[in-house]
VOROKE-561875 format. One record per residue (C-alpha): residue in three letters; x, y, z. Coordinates in steps of 0.05 Angstrom, whole numbers, plus 32768, in hexadecimal, padded with zeros to 4 digits. Example, Ala and Ser with C-alpha at 12.3 -4.5 7.8 and 13.67 -1.06 7.14 Angstrom:
2
site code = Ala xx = 80F6 yy = 7FA6 zz = 809C
site code = Ser xx = 8111 yy = 7FEB zz = 808F
// end
This chain:
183
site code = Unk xx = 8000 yy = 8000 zz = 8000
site code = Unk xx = 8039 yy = 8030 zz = 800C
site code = Unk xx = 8056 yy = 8021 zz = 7FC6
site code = Unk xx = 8016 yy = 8037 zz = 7FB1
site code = Unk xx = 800F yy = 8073 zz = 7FD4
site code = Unk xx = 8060 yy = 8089 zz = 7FBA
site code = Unk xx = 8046 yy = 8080 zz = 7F73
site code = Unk xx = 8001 yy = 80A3 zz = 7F82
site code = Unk xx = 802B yy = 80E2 zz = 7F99
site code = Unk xx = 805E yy = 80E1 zz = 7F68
site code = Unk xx = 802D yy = 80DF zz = 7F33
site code = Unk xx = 8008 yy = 811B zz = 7F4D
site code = Unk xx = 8043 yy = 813D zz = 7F57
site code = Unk xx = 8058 yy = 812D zz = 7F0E
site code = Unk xx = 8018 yy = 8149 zz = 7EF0
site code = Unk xx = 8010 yy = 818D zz = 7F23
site code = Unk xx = 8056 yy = 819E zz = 7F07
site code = Unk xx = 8040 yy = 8197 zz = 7EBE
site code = Unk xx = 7FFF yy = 81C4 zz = 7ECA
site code = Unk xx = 8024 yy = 81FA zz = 7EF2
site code = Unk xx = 805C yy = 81FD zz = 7EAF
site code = Unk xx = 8024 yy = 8205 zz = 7E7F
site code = Unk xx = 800B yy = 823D zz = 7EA3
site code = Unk xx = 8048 yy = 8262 zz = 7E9D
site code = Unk xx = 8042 yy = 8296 zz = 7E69
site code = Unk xx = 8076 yy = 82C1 zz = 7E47
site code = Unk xx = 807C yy = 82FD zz = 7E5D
site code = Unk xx = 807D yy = 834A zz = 7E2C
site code = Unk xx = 809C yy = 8389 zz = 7E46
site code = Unk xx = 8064 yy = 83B9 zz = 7E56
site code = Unk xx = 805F yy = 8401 zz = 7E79
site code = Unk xx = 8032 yy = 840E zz = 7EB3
site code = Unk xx = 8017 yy = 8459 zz = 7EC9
site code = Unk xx = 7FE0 yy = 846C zz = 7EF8
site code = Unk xx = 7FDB yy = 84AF zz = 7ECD
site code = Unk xx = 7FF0 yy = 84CD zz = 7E8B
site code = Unk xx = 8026 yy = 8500 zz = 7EBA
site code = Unk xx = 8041 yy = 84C6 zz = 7ED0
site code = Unk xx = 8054 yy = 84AD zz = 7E93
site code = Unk xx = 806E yy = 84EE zz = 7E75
site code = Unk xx = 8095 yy = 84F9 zz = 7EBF
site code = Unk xx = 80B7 yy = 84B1 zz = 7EC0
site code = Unk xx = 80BA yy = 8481 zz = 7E84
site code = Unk xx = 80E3 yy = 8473 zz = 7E46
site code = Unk xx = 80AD yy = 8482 zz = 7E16
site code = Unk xx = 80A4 yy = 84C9 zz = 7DF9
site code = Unk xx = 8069 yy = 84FB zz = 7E0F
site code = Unk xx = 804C yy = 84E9 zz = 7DCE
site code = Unk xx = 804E yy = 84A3 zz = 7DDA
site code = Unk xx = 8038 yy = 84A9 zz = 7E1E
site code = Unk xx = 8000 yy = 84D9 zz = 7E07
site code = Unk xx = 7FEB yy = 84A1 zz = 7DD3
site code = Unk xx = 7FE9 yy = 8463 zz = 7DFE
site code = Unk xx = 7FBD yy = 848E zz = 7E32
site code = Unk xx = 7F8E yy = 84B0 zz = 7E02
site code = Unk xx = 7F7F yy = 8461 zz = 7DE4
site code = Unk xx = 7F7B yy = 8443 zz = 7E26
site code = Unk xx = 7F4C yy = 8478 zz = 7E3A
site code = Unk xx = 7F1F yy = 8475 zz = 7DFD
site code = Unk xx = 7F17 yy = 8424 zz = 7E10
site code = Unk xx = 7F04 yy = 842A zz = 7E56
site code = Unk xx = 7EBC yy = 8437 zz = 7E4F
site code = Unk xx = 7EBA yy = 83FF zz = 7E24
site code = Unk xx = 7EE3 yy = 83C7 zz = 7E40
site code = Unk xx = 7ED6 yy = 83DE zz = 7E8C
site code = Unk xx = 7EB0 yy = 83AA zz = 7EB5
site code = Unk xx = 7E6C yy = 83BE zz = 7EC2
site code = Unk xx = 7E38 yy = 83BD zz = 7EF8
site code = Unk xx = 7DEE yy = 83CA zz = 7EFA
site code = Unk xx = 7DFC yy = 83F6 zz = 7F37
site code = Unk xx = 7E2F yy = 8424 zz = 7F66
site code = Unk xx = 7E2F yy = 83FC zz = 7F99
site code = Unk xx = 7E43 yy = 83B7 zz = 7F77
site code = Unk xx = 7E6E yy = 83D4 zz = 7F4E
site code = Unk xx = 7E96 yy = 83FD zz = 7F92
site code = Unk xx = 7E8E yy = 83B6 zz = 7FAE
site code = Unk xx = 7EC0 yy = 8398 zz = 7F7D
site code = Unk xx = 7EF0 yy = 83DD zz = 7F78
site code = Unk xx = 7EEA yy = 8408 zz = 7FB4
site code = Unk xx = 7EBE yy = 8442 zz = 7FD0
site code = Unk xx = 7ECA yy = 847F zz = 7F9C
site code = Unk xx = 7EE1 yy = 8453 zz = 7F6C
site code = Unk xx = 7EA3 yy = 844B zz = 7F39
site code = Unk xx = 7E82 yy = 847C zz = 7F06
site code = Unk xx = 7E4A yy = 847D zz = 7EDE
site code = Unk xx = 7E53 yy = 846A zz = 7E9B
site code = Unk xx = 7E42 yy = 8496 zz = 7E5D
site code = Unk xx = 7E05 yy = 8467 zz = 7E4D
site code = Unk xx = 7DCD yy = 8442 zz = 7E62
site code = Unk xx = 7DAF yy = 83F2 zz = 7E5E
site code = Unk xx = 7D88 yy = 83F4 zz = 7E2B
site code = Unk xx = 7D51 yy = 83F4 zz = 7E58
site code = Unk xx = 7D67 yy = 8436 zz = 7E73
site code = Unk xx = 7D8E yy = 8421 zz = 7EB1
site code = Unk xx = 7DCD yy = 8440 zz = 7EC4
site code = Unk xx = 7E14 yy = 8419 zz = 7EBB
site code = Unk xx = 7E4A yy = 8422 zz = 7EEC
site code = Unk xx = 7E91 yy = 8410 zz = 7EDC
site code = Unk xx = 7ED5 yy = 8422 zz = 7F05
site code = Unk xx = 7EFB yy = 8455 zz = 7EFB
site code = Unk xx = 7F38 yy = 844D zz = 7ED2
site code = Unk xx = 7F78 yy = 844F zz = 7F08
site code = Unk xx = 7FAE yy = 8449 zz = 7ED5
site code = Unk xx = 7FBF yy = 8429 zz = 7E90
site code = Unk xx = 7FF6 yy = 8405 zz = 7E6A
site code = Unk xx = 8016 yy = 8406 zz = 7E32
site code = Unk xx = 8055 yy = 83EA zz = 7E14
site code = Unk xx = 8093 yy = 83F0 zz = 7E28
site code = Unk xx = 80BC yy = 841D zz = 7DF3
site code = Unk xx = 80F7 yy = 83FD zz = 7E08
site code = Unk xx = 80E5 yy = 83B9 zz = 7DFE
site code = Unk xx = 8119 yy = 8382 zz = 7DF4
site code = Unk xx = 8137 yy = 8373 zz = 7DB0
site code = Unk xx = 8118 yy = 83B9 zz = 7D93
site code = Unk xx = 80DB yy = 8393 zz = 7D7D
site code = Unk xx = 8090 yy = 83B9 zz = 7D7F
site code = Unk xx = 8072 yy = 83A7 zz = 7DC1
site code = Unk xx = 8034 yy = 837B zz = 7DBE
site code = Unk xx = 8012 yy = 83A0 zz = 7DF9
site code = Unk xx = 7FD2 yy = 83C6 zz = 7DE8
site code = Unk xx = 7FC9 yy = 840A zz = 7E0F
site code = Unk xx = 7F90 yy = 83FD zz = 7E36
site code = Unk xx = 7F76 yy = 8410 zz = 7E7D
site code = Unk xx = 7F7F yy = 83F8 zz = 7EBD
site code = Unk xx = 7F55 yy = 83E8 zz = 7EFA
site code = Unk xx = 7F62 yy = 83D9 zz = 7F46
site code = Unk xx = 7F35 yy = 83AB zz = 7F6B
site code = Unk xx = 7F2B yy = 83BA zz = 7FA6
site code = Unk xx = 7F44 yy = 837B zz = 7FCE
site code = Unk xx = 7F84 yy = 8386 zz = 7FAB
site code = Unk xx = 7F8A yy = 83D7 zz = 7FB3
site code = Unk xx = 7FD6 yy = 83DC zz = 7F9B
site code = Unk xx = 7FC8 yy = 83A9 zz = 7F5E
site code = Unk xx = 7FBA yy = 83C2 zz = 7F18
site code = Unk xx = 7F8E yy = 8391 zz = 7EF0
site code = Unk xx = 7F71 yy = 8392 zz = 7EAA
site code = Unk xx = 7F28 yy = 839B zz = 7E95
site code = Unk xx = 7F2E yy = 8347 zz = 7E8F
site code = Unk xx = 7F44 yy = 8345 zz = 7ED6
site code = Unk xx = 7F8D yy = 8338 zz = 7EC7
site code = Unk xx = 7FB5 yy = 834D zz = 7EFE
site code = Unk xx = 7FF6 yy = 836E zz = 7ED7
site code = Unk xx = 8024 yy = 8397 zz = 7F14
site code = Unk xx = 801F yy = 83B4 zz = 7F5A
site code = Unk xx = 804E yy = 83E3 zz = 7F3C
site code = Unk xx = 8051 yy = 8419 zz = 7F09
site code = Unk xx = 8087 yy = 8420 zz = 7ED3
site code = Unk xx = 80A9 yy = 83EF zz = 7EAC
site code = Unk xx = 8096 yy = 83AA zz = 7EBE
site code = Unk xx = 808E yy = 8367 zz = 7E99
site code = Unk xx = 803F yy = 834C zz = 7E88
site code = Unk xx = 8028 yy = 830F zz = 7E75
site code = Unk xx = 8016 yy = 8312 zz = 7E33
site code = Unk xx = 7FD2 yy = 8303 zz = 7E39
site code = Unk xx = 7FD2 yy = 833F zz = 7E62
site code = Unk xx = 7FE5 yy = 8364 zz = 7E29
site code = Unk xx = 7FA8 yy = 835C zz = 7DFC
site code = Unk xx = 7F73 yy = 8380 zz = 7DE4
site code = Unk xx = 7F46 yy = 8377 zz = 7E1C
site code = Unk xx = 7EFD yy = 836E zz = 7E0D
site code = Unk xx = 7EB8 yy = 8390 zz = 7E0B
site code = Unk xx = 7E8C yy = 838D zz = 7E44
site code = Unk xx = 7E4D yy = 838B zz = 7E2A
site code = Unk xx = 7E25 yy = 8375 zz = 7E6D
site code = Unk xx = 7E24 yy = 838E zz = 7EAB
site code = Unk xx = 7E30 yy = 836A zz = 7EE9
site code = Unk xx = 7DF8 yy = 836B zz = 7F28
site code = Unk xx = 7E2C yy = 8353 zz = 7F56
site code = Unk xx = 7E6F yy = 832E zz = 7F67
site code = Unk xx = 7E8A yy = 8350 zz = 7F1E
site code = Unk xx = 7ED3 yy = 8351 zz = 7F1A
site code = Unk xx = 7EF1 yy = 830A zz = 7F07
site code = Unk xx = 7EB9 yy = 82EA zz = 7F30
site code = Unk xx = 7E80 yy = 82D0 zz = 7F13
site code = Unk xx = 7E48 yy = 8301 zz = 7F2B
site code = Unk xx = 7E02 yy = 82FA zz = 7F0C
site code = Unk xx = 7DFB yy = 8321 zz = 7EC3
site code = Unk xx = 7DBA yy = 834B zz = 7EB3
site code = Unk xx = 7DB2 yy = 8375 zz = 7E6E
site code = Unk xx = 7DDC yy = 8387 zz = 7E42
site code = Unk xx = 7DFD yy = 83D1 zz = 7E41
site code = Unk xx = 7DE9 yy = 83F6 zz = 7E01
site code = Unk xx = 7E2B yy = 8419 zz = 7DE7
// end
């Protein structure tokens, strides 16, 4: 029975090892601010680059921004203060709240091997059981920290519309859905 138990383990040792390697994911070189100063103040990139990767981050956070059917569930996921209203309704007329943006990302200019970066500007988010944490409108968590930083490359997608809102338990959980947001 022993034997058995010896094999037992190493097998399941054996197989957590190959799960945890295939969810390593390469890493891209990426550039974290919590505001466009920031960016101008401290990075590699040039005010116009800077200027860029905020104005397209900013024009996708209505968009991609999770969304909640009210204030309350949607401050329940990111914090007191931390929701607006968005600039349109359900299309039954309801409101739709979303967080605010706390930062965005966008490529590093100094990537390695002088290749374009594969990092799409886009905004960032903090949750607020993770306060210091900067996340993605997908819920990827990218840095605690601002600057240059490497990003999963996932992380460095497009992230996707929102077209629902969320009554409850909204970002990365699997809160209930209602209508759909009219954009």
């Amino acid at each position: 029975m022993k034997r058995w138990n010896s094999i037992s383990a190493a097998a399941v040792m054996s197989v957590s090892a190959i799960a945890l390697s295939a969810c390593d994911e390469p890493k891209v070189d990426a550039e974290i601010f919590s505001s466009l100063q920031q960016c101008t103040d401290n990075s590699d990139s040039t005010r116009e680059q800077c200027e860029q990767g905020y104005k397209e981050a900013r024009s996708q956070h209505a968009e991609v921004a999770p969304k909640f059917t009210s204030k309350n569930d949607c401050e329940g996921e990111f914090g007191a203060g931390r929701c607006e209203q968005a600039p349109y309704q359900t299309r039954s007329g309801g409101s739709v709240f979303m967080p605010l943006m706390m930062g965005y990302m966008m490529g590093s200019m100094m990537n390695s091997g002088g290749r374009r970066s594969s990092i799409f500007p886009q905004p960032l988010y903090r949750a607020a059981d993770d306060p210091k944490g900067y996340r993605t409108a997908d819920n990827r968590k990218v840095s605690s920290k601002t600057g240059r930083t490497q990003v999963a490359s996932s992380a460095g997608r497009r992230p996707s519309m929102k077209r629902s809102t969320l009554s409850r338990g909204g970002f990365g959980a699997s809160g209930g859905r209602l209508g759909s947001a009219a954009t």
